[in-house]
N, C-alpha and C positions, 0 to 999 in steps of 0.2 A: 267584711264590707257587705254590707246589701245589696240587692238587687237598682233599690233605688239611690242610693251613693251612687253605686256603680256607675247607674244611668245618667246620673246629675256632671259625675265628673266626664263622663263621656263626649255630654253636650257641653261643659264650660271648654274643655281643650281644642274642640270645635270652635267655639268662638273666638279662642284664644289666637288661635290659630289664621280663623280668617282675619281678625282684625291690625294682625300684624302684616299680613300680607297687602291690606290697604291702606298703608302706611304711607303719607307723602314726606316725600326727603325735602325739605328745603333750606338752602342758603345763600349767602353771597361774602364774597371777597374781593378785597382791594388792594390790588397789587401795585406800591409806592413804585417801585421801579420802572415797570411800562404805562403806567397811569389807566390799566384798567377796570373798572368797578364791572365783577361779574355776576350775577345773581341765576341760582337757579331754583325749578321745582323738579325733583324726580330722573334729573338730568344734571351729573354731577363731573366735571372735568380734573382731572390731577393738575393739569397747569392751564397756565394761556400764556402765552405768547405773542408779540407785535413780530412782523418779521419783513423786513425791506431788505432788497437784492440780497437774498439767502442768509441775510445774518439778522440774529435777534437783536432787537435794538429796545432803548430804556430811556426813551426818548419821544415827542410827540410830532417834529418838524420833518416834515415833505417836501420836497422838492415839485413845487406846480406841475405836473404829465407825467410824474412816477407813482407807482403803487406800492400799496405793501399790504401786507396780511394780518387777518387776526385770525391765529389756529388754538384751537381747544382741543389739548391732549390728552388720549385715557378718559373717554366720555364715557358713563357708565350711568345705566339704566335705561336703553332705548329698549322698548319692545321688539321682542321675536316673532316673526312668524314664517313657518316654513325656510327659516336658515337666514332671511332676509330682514332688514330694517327701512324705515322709510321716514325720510327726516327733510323741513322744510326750513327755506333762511330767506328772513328779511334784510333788508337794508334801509336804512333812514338818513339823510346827514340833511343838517339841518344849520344855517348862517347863526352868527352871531347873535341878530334877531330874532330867532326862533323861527324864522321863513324856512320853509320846505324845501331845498332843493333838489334831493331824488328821496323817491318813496317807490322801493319794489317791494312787491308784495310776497312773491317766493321765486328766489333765484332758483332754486332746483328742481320747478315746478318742470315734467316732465322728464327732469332723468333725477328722481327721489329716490328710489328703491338700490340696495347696494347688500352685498354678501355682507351681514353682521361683522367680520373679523374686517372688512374694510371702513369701516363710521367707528374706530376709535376714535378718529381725531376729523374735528370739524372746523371747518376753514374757508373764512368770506376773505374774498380780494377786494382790496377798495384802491377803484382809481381815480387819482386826482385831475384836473380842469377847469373848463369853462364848465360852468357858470360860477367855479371859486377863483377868489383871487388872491394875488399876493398878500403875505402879511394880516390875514384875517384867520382868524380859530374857527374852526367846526366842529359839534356835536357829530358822533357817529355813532348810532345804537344797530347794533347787530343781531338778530333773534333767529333763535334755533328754537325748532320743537321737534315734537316726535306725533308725524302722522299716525301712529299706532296704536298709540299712548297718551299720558294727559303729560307728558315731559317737557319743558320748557328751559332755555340758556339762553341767556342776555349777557353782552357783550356793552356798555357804554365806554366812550374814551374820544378825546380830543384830535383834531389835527392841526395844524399850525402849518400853514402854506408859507415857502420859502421861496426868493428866486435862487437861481441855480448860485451855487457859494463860489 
């Protein structure tokens, strides 16, 4: 091999190299069981879960002044730095109507930063009330990113206010 082979293959496995490392992961999934549609970029979860009074539920109905959860399990792809990660979450829910009822910007705005081995699993509490009422369905879009990173998880799914059974 020559000098200039040499050289040529040099620089392609260099490019080869960077260009795989720039690589964006993207997908989404729709899980028929808990009803939710997840989408991500570069920020990929093994499960999602719905989860009211500590058990996973596969169902969309609430009880008006109870919560429950949406956790994203086996999150992979947050950026590192210094041992650390730093990940932000929105909340949206939105009437029947498409009216806004809450719009926050980032729940974890000032305590974001967490030891890497603790943001496996990422996880918005949604609590129900006033201004929702019985008997009406809500939009809930959930958004994780990655402060560090170009990483993004969306979370859509419904809720269905009940009064108490």
């Amino acid at each position: 091999m020559t000098l200039i082979n040499k050289l040529v293959a040099a620089i392609l496995a260099c490019v080869l190299l960077t260009a795989c490392e720039g690589k964006t992961h993207i997908g989404i999934k729709k899980d028929g069981g808990n009803g939710i549609t997840t989408s991500w970029t570069n920020l990929e979860p093994a499960e999602v879960l719905r989860v009211m009074n500590g058990e996973t539920v596969s169902h969309n109905q609430v009880v008006l002044g109870e919560s429950f959860a949406v956790i994203n399990q086996g999150v992979e792809g947050l950026v590192v730095k210094d041992g650390k990660v730093s990940v932000g979450c929105s909340l949206t829910i939105t009437d029947s109507s498409g009216k806004k009822i809450l719009a926050e910007n980032d729940l974890f705005q000032g305590n974001d930063t967490w030891d890497k081995e603790k943001a496996r699993e990422l996880k918005c509490t949604i609590n129900t009330g006033k201004p929702m009422d019985w008997q009406q369905e809500y939009k809930i879009v959930v958004t994780f990113w990655d402060k560090y990173g170009k990483g993004k998880l969306e979370n859509r799914l419904t809720a269905y206010i009940e009064d108490i059974p």
